[in-house]
N, C-alpha and C positions, 0 to 999 in steps of 0.2 A: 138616538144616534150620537149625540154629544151633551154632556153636562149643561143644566140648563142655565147656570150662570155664565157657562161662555157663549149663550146667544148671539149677544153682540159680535164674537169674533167669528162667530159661522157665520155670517150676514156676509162679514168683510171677504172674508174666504171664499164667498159663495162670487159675490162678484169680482172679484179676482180673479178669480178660476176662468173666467171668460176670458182673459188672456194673461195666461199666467209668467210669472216670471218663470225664470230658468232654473233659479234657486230661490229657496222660501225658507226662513229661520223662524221657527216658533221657538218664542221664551218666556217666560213665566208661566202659571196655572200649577200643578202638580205635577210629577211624572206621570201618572196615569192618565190626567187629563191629557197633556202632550201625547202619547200615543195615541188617545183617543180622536184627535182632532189633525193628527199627521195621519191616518186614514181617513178621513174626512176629505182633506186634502187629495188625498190621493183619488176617493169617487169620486169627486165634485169636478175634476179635470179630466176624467172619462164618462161622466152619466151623459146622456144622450136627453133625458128630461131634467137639465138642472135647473132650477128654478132660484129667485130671490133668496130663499130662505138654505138653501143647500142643494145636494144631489139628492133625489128620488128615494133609495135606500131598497129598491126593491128590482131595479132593473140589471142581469146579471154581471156589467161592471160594476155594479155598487156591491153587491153583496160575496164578491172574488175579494175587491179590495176591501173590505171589512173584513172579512175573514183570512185573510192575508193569502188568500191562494189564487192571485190571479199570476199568470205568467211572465206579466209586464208587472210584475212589482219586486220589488230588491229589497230587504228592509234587512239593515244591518241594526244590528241593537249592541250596542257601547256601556250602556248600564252598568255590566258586569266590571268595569275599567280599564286601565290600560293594557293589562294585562290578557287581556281576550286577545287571540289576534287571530284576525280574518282578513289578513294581505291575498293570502290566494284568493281566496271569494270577493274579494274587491276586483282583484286585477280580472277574475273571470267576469263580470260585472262587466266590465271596460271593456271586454271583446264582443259585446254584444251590442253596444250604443248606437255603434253607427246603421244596425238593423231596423228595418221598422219593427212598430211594438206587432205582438202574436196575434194579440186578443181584441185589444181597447185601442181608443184614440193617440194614448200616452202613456210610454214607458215612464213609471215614479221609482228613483231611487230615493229610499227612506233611510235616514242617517239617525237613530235613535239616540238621543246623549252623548252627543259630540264631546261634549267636554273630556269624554272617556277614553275618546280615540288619539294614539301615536302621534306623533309629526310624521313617522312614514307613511300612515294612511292617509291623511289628512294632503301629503305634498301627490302622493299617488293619482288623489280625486280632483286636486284643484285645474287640472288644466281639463277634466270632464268637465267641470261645472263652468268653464271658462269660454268653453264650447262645446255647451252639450246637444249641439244638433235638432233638427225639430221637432221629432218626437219625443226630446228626455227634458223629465223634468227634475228635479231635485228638491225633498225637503228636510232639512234638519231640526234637531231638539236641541235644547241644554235652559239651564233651568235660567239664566240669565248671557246673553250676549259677552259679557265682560268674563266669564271663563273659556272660553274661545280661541282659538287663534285669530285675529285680525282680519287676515288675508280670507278667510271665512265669512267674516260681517262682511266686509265690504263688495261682497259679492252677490250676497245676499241681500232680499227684500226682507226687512225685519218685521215682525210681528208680533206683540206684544200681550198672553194672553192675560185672562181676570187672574190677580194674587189669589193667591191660597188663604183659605180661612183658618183660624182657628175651629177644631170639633163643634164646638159651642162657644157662644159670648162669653169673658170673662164679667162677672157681675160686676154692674157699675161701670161697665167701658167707659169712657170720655167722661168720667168725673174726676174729680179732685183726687179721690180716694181709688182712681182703677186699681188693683195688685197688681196686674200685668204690667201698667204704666210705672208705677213704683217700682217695680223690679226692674225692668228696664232703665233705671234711673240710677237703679242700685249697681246694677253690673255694671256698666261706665264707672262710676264712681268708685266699684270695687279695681275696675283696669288700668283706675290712674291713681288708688291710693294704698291700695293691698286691705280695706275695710269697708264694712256698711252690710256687705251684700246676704252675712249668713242668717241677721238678724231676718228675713224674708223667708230662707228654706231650711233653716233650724230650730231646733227646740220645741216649742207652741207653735210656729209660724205653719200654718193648712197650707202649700201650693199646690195644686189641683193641675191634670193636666192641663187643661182648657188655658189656665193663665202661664204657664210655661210655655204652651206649641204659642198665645199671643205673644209673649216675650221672644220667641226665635223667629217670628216671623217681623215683626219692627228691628229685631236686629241687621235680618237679610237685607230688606230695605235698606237701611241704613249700609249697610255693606254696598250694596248696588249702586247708591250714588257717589260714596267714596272709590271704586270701583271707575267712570263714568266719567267723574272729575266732575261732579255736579251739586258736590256738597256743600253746602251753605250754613248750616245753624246746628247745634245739636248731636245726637251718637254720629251722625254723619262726617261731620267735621271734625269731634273726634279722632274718628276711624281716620279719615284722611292723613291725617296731621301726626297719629303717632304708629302707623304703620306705612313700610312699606310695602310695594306689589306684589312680592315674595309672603312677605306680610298678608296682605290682604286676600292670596289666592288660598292662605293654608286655613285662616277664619274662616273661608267658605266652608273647605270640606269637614271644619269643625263644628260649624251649622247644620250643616248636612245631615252631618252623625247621630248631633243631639235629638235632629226628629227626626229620624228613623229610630231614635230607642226610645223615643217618647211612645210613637206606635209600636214600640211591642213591650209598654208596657211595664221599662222601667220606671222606679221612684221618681218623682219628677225633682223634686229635691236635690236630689244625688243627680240627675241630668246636669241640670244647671249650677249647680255646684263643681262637678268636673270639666265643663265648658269655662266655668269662669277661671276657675285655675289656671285651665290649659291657655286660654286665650293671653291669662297679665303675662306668660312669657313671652307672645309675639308683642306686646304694646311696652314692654321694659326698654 
């Protein structure tokens, strides 16, 4: 029913769900995981057997809302970007709240990658979610809090799920010599000196996916707490310090991009090679 490295946050979920909030933000894990566990969410607050560990997954609220066809479920998916727009299907959404749910205990409205949705959506839902009556619930995605609009978190119970891994270990993680480590060292270096970093992804230099999807993902990090304002040491305080927030939201979706073509599959060379380029003009 859910990836087994977010155990831990089905647990949290699980007992949550006994009285849930009004609105629930999941962040971090991957996009698939986030769907996977924004349906979770959504049985786990209509199963009739939920127990410690989650909902049931066999009683017919669980298996509507896993399959996304129960009648009390909304599930707007953002993924595709701003660009989508589903103002009517929201606003239809909205004339139905104050109903009680058809089916199950609770109506869930599912907000899939918010970061994706308008300010007119967004200004549409905040007074639902501000009172969303006692049947509705609410839960949103995005891959980290800090692409958000505000008025969104602080509305929201936040939840925080397991980072994403790399495919596989880069050999020699946490040693002196990691490549991942070293390239991450390189790319700072390359976005505050315009050198260092081709020697890693040119020539002789092997970079494998595995040490590239690790190099984007210490980046993200490192993003998220400059992002946060909780930067302290390192690419963090880098990122901080020579980027502004205009800055820092356009690195995200430059992040974004590099693993998604890392999964399908481009050179990873050339990934991080065009990431690093494109990033020294936001750090100039």
């Amino acid at each position: 029913m859910f990836p087994k490295r977010q155990i831990r946050a089905a647990g949290r979920l699980a007992r949550l769900a006994q009285k849930p909030p009004a609105s629930l933000l999941l962040e971090g894990g991957s996009q698939a995981e986030r769907r996977v566990m924004s349906l979770f969410w959504a049985a786990a607050v209509n199963c009739a057997a939920l127990s410690e560990t989650g909902p049931c997954g066999a009683c017919p609220a669980c298996v509507q809302m896993h399959g996304q066809a129960s009648r009390d479920l909304f599930f707007f998916d953002f993924s595709a970007g701003p660009w989508k727009d589903v103002i009517d299907e929201l606003r239809e959404a909205r004339r139905v709240l104050g109903e009680p749910p058809r089916e199950g205990t609770r109506r869930v409205v599912a907000l899939f990658e918010v970061q994706g949705m308008l300010d007119e959506h967004a200004n549409l839902l905040l007074k639902s979610i501000e009172e969303p009556g006692p049947f509705n619930v609410f839960v949103l995605t995005a891959p980290q809090r800090e692409r958000i609009l505000p008025t969104l978190v602080s509305r929201s119970f936040v939840m925080t799920l397991a980072w994403p891994r790399p495919t596989s270990a880069p050999e020699g993680e946490g040693a002196a010599d990691d490549p991942a480590g070293a390239l991450t060292a390189a790319f700072y270096g390359f976005l505050d000196t315009g050198r260092g970093l081709f020697a890693h992804t040119g020539g002789k230099a092997k970079l494998d996916k595995a040490q590239a999807e690790a190099f984007v993902i210490a980046a993200q990090r490192d993003l998220a707490q400059a992002l946060s304002g909780t930067a302290t040491a390192g690419g963090a305080r880098f990122l901080a310090e020579r980027l502004d927030l205009a800055g820092l939201r356009r690195l995200d979706l430059l992040l974004d991009q590099a693993r998604e073509s890392l999964q399908t599959k481009v050179n990873p060379s050339l990934v991080v090679d065009w990431l690093a380029v494109t990033a020294r003009g936001l750090a100039i």
